[in-house]
C-alpha positions in Angstrom: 28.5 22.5 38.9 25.2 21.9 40.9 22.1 22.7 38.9 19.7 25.4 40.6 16.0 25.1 40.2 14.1 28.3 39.3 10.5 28.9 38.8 8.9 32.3 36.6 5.3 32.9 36.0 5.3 34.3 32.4 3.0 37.0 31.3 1.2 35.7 28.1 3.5 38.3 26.0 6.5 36.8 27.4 5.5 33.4 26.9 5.0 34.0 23.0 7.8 35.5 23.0 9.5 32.9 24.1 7.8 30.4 21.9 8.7 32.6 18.7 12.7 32.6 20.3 12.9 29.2 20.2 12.5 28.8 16.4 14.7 32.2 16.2 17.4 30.5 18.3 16.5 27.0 16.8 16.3 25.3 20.5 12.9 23.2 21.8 13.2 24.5 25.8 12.5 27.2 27.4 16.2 27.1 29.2 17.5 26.8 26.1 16.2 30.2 24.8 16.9 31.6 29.1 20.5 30.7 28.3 20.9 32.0 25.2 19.5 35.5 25.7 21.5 35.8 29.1 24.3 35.3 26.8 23.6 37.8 24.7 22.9 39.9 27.3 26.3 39.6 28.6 27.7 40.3 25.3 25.5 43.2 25.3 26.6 44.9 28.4 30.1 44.1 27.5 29.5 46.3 24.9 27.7 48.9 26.2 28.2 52.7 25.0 28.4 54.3 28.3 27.9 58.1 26.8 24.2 56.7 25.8 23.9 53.7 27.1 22.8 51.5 23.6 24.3 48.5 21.5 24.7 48.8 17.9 23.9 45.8 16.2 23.4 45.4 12.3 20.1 43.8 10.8 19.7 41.8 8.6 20.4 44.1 5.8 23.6 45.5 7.5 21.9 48.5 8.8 23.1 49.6 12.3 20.1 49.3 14.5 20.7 51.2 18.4 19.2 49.4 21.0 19.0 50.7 24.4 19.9 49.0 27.6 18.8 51.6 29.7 16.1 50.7 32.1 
């Protein structure tokens, strides 16, 4: 599979955020986290509850936490 080039200008909030997703995700690129939130992503639409449009995911602590997708 051909590789495709692709350029973003980050917004400083963006760019720490990425920075603080790399330890998170415990990768040293900036692809690397890319690739792994579009993953999760995926897995998120997947999932999606279409009478509200969230995910449920548990914390840390197991507590469901609702997280919208809706834009």
């Amino acid at each position: 599979m051909a590789s495709v080039q692709t350029s973003f200008q980050l917004d400083p909030g963006t760019a720490k955020a990425i920075e603080e997703l790399k330890e998170a995700f415990g990768v040293s690129s900036n692809t690397a986290v890319i690739r792994k939130a579009v993953a999760l992503a995926r897995i998120a639409a997947r999932n999606e509850n279409p009478a509200d449009g969230t995910v449920t995911v548990l914390d840390i602590n197991g507590a469901p936490v609702k997280v919208s997708l809706a834009g």
